[in-house]
N, C-alpha and C positions, 0 to 999 in steps of 0.2 A: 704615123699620122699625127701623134702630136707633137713630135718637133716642125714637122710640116704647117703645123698648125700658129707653132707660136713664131716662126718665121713670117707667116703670113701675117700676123698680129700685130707684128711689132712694124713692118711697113704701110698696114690701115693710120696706124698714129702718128707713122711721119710724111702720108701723103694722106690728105683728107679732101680725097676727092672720087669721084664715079671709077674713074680712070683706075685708078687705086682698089678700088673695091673688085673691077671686073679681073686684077691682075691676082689678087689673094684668092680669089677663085678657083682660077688658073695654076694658083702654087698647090691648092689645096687638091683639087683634083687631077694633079700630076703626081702628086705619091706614091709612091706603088702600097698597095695593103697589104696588111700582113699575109704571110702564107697559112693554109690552112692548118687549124690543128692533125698530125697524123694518127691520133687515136681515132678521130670522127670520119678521116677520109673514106669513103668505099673504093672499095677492093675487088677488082675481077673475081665473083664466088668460085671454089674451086667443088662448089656441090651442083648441079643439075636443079635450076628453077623452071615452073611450068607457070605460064600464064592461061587463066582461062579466057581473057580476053571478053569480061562479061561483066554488064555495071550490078556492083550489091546495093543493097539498101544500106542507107545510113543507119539502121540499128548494129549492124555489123556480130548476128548471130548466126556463129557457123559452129557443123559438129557431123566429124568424120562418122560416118556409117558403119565404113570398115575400114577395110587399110586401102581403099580404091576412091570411093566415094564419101563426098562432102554436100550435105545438106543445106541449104542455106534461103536468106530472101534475097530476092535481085528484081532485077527491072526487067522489063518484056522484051528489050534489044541489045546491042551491044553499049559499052559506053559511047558518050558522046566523044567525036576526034576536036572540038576545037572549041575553046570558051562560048563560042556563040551558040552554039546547037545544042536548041533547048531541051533541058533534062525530061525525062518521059515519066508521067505522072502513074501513079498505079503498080504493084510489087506483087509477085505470086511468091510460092517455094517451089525452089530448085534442086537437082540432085547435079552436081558436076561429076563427070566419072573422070579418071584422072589416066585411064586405060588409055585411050583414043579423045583424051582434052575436047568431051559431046559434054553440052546442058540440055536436062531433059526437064519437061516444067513436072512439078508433082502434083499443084492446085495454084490455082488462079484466086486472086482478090485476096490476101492474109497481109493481114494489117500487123503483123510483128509475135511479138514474144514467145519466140520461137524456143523450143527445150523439144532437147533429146536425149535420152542414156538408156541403154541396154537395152534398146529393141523400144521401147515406148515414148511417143513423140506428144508433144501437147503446142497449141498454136493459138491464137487469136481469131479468130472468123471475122468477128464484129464487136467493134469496140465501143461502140455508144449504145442505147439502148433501143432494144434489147440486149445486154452483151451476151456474146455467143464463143462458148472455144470449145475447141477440140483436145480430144485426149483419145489414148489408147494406143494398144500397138500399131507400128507401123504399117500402111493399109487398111487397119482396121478399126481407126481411129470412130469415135462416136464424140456426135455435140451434144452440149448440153445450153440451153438459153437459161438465163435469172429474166425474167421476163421484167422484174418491177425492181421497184430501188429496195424495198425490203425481202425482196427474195435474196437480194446482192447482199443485203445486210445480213440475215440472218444464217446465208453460206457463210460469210465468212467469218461470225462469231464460233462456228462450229467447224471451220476447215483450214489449213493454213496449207501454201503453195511454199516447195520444198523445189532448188533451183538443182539440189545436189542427183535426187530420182526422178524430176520432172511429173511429180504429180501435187493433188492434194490431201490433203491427210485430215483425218479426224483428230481434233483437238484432245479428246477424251482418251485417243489412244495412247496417247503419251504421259495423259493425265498432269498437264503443262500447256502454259498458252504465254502469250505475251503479254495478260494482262496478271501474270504471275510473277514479270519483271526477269524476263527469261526469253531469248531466241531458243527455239529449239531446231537444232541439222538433223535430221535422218539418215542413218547414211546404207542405203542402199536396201535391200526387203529382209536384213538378218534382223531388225527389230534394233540393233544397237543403233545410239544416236548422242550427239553432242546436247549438253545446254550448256548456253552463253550468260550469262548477266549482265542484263540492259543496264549501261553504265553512261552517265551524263557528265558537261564540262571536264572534258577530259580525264577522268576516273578509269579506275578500269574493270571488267567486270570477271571474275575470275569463270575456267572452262572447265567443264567435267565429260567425261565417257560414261555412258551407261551400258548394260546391256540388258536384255530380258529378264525381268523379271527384280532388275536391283535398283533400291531407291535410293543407295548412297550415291553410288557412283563413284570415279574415280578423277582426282583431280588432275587437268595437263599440264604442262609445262610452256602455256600460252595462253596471253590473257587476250582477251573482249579488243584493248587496244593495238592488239599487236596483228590482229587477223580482221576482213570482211566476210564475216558469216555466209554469204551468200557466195560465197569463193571456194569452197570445200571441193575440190574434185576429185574424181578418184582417174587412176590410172594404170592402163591395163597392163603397160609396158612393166612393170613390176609389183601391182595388186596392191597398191597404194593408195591413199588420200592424199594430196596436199595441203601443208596449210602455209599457206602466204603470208607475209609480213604486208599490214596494212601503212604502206609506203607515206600516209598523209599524215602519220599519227608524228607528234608534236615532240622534236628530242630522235626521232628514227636517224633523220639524217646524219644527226652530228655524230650519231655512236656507229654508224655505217661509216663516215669518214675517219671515226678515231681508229675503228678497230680493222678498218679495212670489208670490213664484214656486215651483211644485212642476213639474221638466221632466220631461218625457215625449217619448217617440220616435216616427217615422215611422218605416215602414222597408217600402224595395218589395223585392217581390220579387227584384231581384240584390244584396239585400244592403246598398245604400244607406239613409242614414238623415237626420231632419231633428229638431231639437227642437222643441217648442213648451213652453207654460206654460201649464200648471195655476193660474190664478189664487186667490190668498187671497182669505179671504171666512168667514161668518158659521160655513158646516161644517168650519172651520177651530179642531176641538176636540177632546179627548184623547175619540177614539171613531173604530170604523173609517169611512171613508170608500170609496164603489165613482164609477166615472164611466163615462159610457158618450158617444162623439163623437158629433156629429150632423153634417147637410150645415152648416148654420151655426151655431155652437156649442157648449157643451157642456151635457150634464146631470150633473149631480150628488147626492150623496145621502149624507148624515152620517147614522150611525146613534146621535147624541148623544140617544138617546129615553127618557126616565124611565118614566111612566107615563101620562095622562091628562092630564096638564099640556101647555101647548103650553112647546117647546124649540123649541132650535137644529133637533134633527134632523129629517129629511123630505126632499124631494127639490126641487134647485133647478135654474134655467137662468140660464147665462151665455152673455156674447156680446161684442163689443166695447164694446157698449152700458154695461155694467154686468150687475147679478142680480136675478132676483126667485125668489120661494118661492112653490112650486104646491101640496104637500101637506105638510101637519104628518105624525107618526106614524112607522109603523114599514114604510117602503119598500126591498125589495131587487130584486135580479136586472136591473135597467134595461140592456132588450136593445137595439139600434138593428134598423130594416128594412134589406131591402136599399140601397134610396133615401135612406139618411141620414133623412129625414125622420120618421118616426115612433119610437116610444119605446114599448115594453111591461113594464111591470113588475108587481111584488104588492104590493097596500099593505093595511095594517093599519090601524086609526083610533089603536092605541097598543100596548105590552105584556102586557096583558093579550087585550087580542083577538086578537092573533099564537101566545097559547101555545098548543100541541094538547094541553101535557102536562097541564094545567088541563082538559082538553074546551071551551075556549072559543077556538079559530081561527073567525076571520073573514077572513081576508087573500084579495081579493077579486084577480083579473086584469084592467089598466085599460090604457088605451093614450092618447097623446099625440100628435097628426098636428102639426111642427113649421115646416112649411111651407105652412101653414091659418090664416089669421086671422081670428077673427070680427070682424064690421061692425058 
């Protein structure tokens, strides 16, 4: 394109005229473009995708049930088939079963913030006032109203919301709050939990393990800037937590392109931890990035997405093997099942079909079985 270009340049300055201008035009959009890069290309999958053929909500919070079913919010119909056909206003929660590709609604009107783990679900009812959510186990969930703005006030000097077990917790129990200059994680009802130290202008805040009963604690091997505290996941597939490299922190990039490598943690339940690598690769671009582990592998997903153009971003699989790219567009949320082996996420075909502020969402719920090869 730009030899094309400066051939076109240099006959604007030796013909200065209309005629002239409509011909560099002409030169310029006869170019052929470059070929696509082959690392971003998509690639026939050689794993089994399921479409649910179902519009979600733009919060984009989904969480396997079991190894069948995916919980999630969505809209009351199918997506819309064409930019015109206006998005449908109003979101319940859904359960997709993945058996026979059925959505069954769970509850109508839930306004978002959606958390599930281990059997206990917590939701949103009503987000203005009164605010109203739910918690409890699944079906047997119980609301609770803060009726006034100091009832809101004075829960939450004494409770803090934990994304890791999806509940709230007593401040006292920890005997640690935030205004101690400290995130506290929970992880999971053993009583063990992380503290973070709230750390400003890029600082870092160093990470400790506690368990029952111990005030020292134990220090990790990952700081405040290197992880999103609200990122902690566990998983079943090998009775882990994850701990994520916080991909925006300042300096990531360039020791990910030096060393080929972005680390990341294991870390079991007492507190032990293992690194691994984040390998470079093609979504390795000034754009967020999410990962989500598999039993062998990882998935990946660069949000480098313009418009309607095929990019970098979309969602890929790595392995020891090398990577290939499964979907172009605008892919979030990539949950893992219990079994490591499957993959549910929301995908868009690009940015315009992901806006709801447009009335044009299309972001459909699709799933990836990664222990399935076709023949």
């Amino acid at each position: 394109m730009n030899a094309c270009w400066a051939r076109a340049s240099s006959q604007v300055n030796d013909w200065r005229s209309r005629l002239a201008v409509a011909w560099v035009l002409l030169l310029v959009t006869s170019c052929p473009l470059a070929k696509a890069n082959p690392e971003y290309e998509v690639v026939p999958s050689p794993f089994p995708i399921l479409d649910s053929d179902f519009l979600v909500s733009s919060r984009n919070e989904l969480f396997w049930l079991d190894e069948d079913r995916v919980l999630f919010v969505g809209s009351h119909k199918k997506k819309p088939l064409t930019l015109d056909e206006p998005r449908i206003g109003g979101f319940g929660l859904y359960i997709w079963d993945t058996r026979d590709n059925s959505v069954s609604m769970y509850r109508e009107k839930v306004y978002g913030h959606l958390c599930y783990e281990d059997g206990w679900i917590h939701y949103t009812v009503n987000r203005a006032r009164p605010y109203r959510y739910a918690a409890g186990p699944l079906g047997k969930e119980r609301e609770t109203t803060l009726v006034t703005r100091d009832d809101a006030r004075q829960f939450h000097q004494t409770h803090f919301f934990s994304k890791t077990t999806c509940r709230y917790h007593e401040r006292s129990t920890y005997g640690i709050s935030r205004k101690d200059g400290k995130h506290v994680v929970p992880l999971g009802d053993s009583g063990n939990h992380l503290t973070v130290e709230i750390a400003f202008r890029g600082e870092v805040g160093e990470t400790r393990f506690f368990q029952p009963g111990d005030n020292v604690g134990r220090r990790l091997p990952f700081d405040f800037a290197d992880f999103v505290v609200t990122r902690v996941k566990y998983y079943r597939f090998n009775n882990r937590y994850l701990i994520k490299p916080w991909f925006g922190r300042r300096g990531l990039h360039k020791e990910w392109s030096r060393n080929d490598c972005a680390p990341a943690w294991w870390m079991d339940t007492n507190g032990d931890t293992d690194s691994f690598c984040i390998p470079n690769g093609p979504w390795f671009a000034p754009a967020s990035i999410l990962i989500a582990p598999l039993l062998k592998g990882i998935a990946i997903v660069s949000h480098r997405v313009f418009d309607t153009r095929s990019s970098v971003g979309g969602l890929y699989f790595a392995d020891q093997d090398g990577h290939i790219k499964l979907f172009d567009g605008w892919v979030h949320s990539p949950t893992t099942s219990p079994s490591g082996c499957r993959l549910t996420f929301t995908h868009a075909p690009d940015l315009n079909a992901q806006s709801y502020a447009q009335g044009q969402g299309k972001t459909a719920l699709k799933m990836i079985d990664f222990c399935v090869r076709k023949h």
